[in-house]
N, C-alpha and C positions, 0 to 999 in steps of 0.2 A: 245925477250919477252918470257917469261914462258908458258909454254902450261897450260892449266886449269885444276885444280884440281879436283880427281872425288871424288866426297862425298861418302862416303861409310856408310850404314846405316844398322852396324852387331851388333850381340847381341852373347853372348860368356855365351850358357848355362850348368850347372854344374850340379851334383846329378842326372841323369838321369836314373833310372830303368834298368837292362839288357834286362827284355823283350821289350824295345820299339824298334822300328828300325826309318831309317831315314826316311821314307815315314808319320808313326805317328806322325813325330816333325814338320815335314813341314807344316802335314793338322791340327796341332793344333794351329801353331802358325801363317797361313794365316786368320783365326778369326781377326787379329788385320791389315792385310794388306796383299799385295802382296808379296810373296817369293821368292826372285830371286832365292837363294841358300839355301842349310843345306848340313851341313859336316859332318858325323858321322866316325869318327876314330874308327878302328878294330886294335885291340891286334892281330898280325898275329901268335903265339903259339898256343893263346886259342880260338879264333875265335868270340868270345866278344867283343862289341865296346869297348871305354874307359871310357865311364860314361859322355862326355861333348862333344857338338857340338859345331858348329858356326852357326847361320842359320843369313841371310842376306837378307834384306828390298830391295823392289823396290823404298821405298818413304821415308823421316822421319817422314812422319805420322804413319805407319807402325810401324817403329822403337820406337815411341812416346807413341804409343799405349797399345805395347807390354810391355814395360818399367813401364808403369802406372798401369798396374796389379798385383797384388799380394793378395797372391800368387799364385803361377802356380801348380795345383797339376793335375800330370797323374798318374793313375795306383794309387792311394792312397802315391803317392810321391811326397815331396816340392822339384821341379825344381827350381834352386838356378839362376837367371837371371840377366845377368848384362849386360850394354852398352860394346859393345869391344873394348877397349882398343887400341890397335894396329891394324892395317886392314888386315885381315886376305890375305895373300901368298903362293900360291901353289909352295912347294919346295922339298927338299932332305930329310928333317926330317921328311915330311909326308909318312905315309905308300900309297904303290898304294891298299891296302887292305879296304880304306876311303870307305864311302859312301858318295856318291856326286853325287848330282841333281842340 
């Protein structure tokens, strides 16, 4: 028998400001639910994220929530918000220079 499959309830956000850091995306986007995660990928040259996280739901109401608003503006910027696609994997492509909570 198959082991159970674990829902995973991420949002894979894009256009994100260089001033924001990953602690701003976490407390913006627990408004709409619980955070288990946020990713924030650093350019290890320039020391710069890369403009798109992953932040991840403890619920799919969370997920649902987040999802049903638009648009997302921080900083006077449209945060570009989509369901993720693929469930996000911590591996060899990721920099150890990430932000992760």
């Amino acid at each position: 028998m198959a082991a159970p499959s674990k829902k995973v309830f991420e949002l894979f956000v894009s256009k994100i400001p260089w001033s924001l850091a990953g602690k701003e995306m976490r407390e913006y986007f627990a408004q709409f639910g619980p955070v288990k995660k946020c990713l924030l990928p650093f350019h290890k040259e320039t020391g710069f994220h890369k403009g798109f996280c992953w932040v991840g739901f403890a619920t799919e109401e969370g997920l649902n929530n987040a999802l049903q608003k638009d648009p997302h503006m921080l900083e006077g910027a449209k945060l570009q918000v989509q369901k993720n696609i693929r469930p996000f994997v911590e591996g060899p492509r990721l920099s150890k220079d990430a932000e992760y909570d």
